[in-house]
N, C-alpha and C positions, 0 to 999 in steps of 0.2 A: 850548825849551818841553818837550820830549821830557825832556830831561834833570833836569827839575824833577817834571816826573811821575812819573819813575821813582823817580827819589830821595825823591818823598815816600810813595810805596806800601811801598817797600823799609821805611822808618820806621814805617807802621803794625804791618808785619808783625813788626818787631822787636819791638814793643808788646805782640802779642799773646801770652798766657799758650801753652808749651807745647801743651798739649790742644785748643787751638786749631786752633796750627798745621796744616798737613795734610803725611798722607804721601808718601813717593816713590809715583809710577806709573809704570805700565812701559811707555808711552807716551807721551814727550816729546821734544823736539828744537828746538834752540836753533842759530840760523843769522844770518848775517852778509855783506853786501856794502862793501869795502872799495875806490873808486875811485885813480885813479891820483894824484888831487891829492893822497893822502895814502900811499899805497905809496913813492914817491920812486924808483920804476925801472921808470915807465912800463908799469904791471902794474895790471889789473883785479883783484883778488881775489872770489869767489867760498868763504867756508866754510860747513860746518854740522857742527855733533853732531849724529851721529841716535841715539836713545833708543827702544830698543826692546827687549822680551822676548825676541826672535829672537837668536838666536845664528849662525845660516846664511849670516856675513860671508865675502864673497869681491870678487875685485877681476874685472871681466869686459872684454871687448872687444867692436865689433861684428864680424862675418862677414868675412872676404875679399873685396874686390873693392866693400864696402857703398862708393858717393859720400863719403857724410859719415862719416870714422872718428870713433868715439869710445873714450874710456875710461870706466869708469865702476865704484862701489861700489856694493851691495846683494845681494841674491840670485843664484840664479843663473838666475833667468829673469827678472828684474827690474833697475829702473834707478831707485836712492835718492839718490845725486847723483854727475853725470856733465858729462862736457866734449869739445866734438867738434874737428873740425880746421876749421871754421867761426872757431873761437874764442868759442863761445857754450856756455853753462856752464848749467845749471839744477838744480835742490835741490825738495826736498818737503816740507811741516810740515805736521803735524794741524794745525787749525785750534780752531775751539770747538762746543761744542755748538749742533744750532740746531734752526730748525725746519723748516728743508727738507734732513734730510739722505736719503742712497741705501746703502740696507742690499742693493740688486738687485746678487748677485754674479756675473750674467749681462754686467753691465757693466766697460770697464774698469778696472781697479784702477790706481793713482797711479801705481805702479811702471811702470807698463805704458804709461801713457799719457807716461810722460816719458820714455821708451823710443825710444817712435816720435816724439818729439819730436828729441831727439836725431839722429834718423837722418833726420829730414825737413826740419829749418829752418837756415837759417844766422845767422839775428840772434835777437836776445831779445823785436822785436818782430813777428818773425814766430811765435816762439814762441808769446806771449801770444794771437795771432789763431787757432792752430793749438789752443791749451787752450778759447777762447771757442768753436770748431767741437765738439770734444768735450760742452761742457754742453749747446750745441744741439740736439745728435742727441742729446743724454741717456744718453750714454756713458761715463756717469764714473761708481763709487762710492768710497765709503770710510768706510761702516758710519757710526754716529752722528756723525762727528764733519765740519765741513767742512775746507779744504785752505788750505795757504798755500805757493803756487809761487813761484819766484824763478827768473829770467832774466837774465843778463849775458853781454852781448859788452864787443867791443874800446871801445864809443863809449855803452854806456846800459845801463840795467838796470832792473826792475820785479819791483816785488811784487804779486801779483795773489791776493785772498784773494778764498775762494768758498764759496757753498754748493751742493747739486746743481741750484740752479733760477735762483743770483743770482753775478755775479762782478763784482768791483773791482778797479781798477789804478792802481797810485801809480807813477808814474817818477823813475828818478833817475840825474844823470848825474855826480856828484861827491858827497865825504863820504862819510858810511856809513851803513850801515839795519841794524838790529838787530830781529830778531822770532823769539821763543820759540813760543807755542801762543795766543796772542788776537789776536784784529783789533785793527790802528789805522789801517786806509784809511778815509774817509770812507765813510759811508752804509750800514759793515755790521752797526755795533750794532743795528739792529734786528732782525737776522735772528738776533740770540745768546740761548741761553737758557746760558748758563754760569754757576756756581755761585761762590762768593766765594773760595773755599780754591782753585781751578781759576785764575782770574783771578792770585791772589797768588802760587801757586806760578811762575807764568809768568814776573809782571811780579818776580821777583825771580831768576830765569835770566835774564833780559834786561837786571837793573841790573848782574848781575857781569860782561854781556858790553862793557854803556855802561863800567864803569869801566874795566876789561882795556887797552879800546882806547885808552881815554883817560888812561891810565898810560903808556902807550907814546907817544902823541904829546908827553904833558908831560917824558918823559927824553928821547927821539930825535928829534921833530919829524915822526916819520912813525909808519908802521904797519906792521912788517915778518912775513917770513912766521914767524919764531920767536916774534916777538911771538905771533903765534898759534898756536903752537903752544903755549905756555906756556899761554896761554887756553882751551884745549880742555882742558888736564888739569886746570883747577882743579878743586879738590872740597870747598872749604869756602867759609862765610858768613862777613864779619866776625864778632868778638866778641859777645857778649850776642843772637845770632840762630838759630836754627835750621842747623845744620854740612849738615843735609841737602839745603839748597836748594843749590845750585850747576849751571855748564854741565856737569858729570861727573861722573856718580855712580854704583850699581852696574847702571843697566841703558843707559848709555851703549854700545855697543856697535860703534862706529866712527864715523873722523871724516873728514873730505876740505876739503881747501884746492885750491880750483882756481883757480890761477894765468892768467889770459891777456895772452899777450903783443899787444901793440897793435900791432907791426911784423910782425910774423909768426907768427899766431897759428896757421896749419897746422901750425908744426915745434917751435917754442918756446913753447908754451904746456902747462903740464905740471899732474897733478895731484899733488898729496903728501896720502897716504894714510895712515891706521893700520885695519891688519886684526884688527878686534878691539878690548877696551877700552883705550882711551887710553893710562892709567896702568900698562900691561901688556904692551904691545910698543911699536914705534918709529916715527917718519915713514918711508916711503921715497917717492922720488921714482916718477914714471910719465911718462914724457913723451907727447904727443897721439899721435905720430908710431912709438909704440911697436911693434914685429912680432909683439909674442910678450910674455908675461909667465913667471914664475918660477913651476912648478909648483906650489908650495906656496898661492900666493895664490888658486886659483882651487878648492883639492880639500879646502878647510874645516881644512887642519892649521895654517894660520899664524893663524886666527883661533882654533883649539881649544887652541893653547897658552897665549895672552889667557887665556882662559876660565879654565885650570885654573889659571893664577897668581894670579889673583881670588879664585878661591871658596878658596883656600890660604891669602893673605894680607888679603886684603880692599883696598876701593875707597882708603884711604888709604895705603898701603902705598909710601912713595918710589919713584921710578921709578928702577934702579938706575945711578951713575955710571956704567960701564961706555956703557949703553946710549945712555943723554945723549950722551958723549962720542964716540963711534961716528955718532951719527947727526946731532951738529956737522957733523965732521971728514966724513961722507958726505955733505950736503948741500953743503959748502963746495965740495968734487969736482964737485960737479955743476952748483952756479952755474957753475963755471970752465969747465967742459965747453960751457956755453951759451954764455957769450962768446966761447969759440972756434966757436963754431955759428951765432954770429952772425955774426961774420967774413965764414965761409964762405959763407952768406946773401947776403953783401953783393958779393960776388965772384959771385955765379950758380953755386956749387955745392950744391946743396939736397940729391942725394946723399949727398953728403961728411959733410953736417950733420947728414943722420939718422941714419948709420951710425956717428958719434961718438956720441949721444946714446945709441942705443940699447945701443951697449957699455959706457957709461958706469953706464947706470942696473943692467943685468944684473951690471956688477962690484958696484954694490951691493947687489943684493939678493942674490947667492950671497953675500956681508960679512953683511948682515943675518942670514939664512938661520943660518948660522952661527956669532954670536953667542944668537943668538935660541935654540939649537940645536932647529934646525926638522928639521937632517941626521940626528939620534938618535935609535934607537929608543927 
């Protein structure tokens, strides 16, 4: 049914005359849960585009010594989508306009509240209980617009769309969920005041993401992580449609694919990140269990070089061979790294495993670093 909805919105929009249409914002984000019945290696996945004017992309960690490690992309005092050694993953989307939204910026902000989420829950459904405590106390804002959270562990996953006064929860333990910037949990349209060009720009982020995945099940039978990685960088509409709608465009501004593994989500459960636009740097791998990251991801240089290939070349600009082929041949490394991590795993060396891991991924990002030339003045 999803799927016929989408596809017939996507159809109007193509309908409509130019001048119609509506422009890019610079605020959007387009996000995705893919379970294991269709990953094919026993891998939760967790993605999102996030879409924003912000350019202050960096990759962070929790504190030494924090229970729950996590990793995580966004600011650097914020948490836009992250993943702890729980194996529970969470993401943030504007939501739509409403009529109970919280412009009180005494409260906390998304970033922040999925922050302390991270650092406090080990399921998705303790999550969701933990975001319902927030609206409670009335702790939450995020200017006009309401929130669309997502939560995935090793066993279940939920979308919980809200506004500052009202919240909904759809669960889901298999397949996939696709959601841009509007509600589809029951009972939150009435809380929407969103405008028609707001609603189409959305439900047409969200048809290229239905099709993406659904290209990928019809050639491979699954949904892999290139597959999505491919999906992040799209930046065009079919034919005779508006080229501007798509998941990636010029104020996409990073993406994250959080991986959890079902068997051992404290050590093998990793996230694969691009610091900056899509179509302008590369994946690299992060694993949960990481010690340390690569200077450049966390001091705004790996994200400022995105930036300046952008406004140079612009948001269609091919991603260069080179870098594709580097960051095959570097994730290929890295699944390898795992299955011998898993091994180890299996034997009672947990040590062993993250000290492979962690050398693993650090040789690729001084590779990335590199090519990227992140090392040059």
């Amino acid at each position: 049914m999803i799927r016929k909805i989408s596809a017939a919105v996507f159809s109007f929009l193509c309908l409509l005359p130019l001048s119609v249409q509506c422009e890019e914002v610079e605020h959007e984000c387009t996000s995705w849960m893919v379970f294991h019945d269709l990953t094919g290696n026993n891998t939760n996945i967790l993605h999102k585009n996030r879409d924003s004017v912000a350019r202050n992309v960096v990759l962070s960690m929790s504190e030494p010594g924090v229970k729950r490690k996590w990793i995580a992309s966004g600011s650097k005092t914020g948490v836009n989508m992250g993943l702890n050694t729980s194996g529970l993953a969470g993401v943030m989307n504007s939501g739509e306009k409403c009529i109970h939204p919280s412009n009180d910026k005494t409260r906390k902000s998304t970033p922040a509240i999925l922050k302390e989420i991270m650092s406090s829950c080990d399921t998705a459904a303790q999550a969701v209980e933990r975001l319902k405590q927030f609206l409670k106390e009335k702790d939450y804002h995020h200017g006009v617009k309401g929130s669309i959270f997502f939560f995935m562990d090793p066993k279940e996953g939920y979308v919980c769309e809200m506004t500052a006064e009202v919240i909904t929860v759809q669960p889901y333990n298999s397949g996939y969920a696709v959601r841009a910037n509007i509600w589809q949990n029951p009972q939150m349209q009435r809380y929407s005041r969103n405008d028609v060009q707001s609603y189409l720009n959305s439900s047409a982020r969200a048809y290229i993401a239905y099709s993406g995945l659904n290209q990928a099940l019809d050639k491979y039978g699954k949904i892999g992580l290139f597959d999505i990685f491919d999906l992040s960088r799209h930046c065009k509409m079919p034919e005779k449609s508006s080229e501007k709608r798509s998941v990636c465009f010029k104020f996409t501004n990073a993406t994250a694919s959080l991986e959890i593994d079902r068997q051992y989500p404290d050590v093998l459960s990793s996230g694969y990140f691009t610091i900056g636009h899509p179509r302008h740097t590369i994946y690299v791998p992060v694993p949960v269990c990481a010690e340390k990251l690569h200077p450049a991801m966390g001091d705004l240089s790996w994200s400022a070089a995105s930036w300046k290939r952008l406004d140079t070349l612009g948001v269609e600009a091919p991603v260069p061979e080179k870098w594709l082929k580097y960051e095959k041949e570097s994730m290929g490394k890295y699944f390898n790294a795992k299955d011998k991590a898993r091994k180890l795993l299996d034997s009672g060396k947990r040590a062993e495993a993250v000290t492979l891991l962690n050398k693993t991924a650090e040789e690729i990002w001084n590779g990335a670093a590199e090519i990227l030339k992140l090392n040059k003045k």
